[in-house]
N, C-alpha and C positions, 0 to 999 in steps of 0.2 A: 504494500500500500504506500503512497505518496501521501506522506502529512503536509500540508502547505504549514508555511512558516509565515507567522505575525507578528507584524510590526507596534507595536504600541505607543512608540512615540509619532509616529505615523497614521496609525488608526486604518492599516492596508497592511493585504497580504504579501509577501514579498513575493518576484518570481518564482524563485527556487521553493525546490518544499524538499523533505529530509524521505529519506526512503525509512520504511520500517519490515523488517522481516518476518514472517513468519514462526513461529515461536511456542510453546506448548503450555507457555504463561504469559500472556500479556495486558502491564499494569495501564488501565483507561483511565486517566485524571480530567476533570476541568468540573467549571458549576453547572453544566449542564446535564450531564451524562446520564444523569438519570429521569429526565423529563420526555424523555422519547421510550416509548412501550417499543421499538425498533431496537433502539438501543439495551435495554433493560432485558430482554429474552437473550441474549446473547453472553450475559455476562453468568459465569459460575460463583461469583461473590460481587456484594456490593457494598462500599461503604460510605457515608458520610459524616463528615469530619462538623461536628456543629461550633460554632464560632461566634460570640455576644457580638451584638451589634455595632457594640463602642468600641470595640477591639479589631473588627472589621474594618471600619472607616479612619481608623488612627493610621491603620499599617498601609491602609490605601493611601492615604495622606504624603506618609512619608516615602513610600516607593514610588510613588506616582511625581513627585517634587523631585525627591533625590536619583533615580534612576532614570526615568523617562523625561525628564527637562517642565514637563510644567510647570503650572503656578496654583497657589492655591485657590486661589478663584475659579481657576477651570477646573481643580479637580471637585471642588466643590460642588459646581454647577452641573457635570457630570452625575455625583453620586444624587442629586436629589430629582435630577431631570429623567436618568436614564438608569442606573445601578440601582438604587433601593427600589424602586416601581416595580424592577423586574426580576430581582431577588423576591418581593415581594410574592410575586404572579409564578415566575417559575421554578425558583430554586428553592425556596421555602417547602411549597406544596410537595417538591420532589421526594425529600427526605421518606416521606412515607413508605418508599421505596426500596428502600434501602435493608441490608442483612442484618448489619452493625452500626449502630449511631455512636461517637466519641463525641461526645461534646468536651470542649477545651482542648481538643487535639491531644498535641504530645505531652501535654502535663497532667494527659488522667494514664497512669501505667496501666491499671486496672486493665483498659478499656482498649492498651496497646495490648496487653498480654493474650490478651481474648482472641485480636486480630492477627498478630505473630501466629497463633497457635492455628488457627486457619488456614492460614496463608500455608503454612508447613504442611497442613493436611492437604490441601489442593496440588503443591509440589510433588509431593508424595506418592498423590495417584496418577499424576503425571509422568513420574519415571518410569523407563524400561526396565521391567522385569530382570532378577538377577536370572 
């Protein structure tokens, strides 16, 4: 498959996109991934990562200023125009979906241990037979 590559501080895809092989595990990331029943029948694990809201839009803040050349005004404007409306509508809704919820991501072990422990089961029945 050809993943097309995105540009962010551009808001366009780039020509080039990245080849991805073929593989007996492969990990799907982004906020949408689970809002398509297309999507979602294909997957043998699902997880989402839950994240407070205040903590969401701080780290948007700062990546979106510090890495991507913005301003705070436009990331601003962005997150109330077009990011929260549609976390709202679609990403929110999606979690429903999902195998495993972590909320606070890496700082609940708990909740990583759970998901490790999956993940290994899934590898597992994926190897070739001795």
């Amino acid at each position: 498959v050809e993943r097309p590559v995105y540009n962010f501080s551009t808001h366009l895809r780039e020509h080039q996109t990245l080849r991805v092989e073929p593989a007996a595990i492969i990990v799907v990331e982004g906020v949408l991934v689970l809002a398509h029943p297309e999507l979602r029948a294909l997957y043998d694990l699902s997880v989402f990562v839950d994240t407070d809201a205040d903590v969401r839009i701080l780290r948007r803040i700062v990546r979106d200023i510090h890495e991507r050349g913005r301003t705070l005004d436009s990331v601003i404007n962005q997150y109330l125009t077009t990011v929260k409306p549609m976390h709202e509508a679609f990403v929110e809704p999606s979690k429903r979906y999902a195998n495993v919820i972590i909320p606070e991501g890496a700082h609940n072990k708990p909740g990583l241990e759970v998901l490790i422990a999956q993940v290994r089961h899934l590898i597992a029945q994926h190897e070739p037979s001795a």
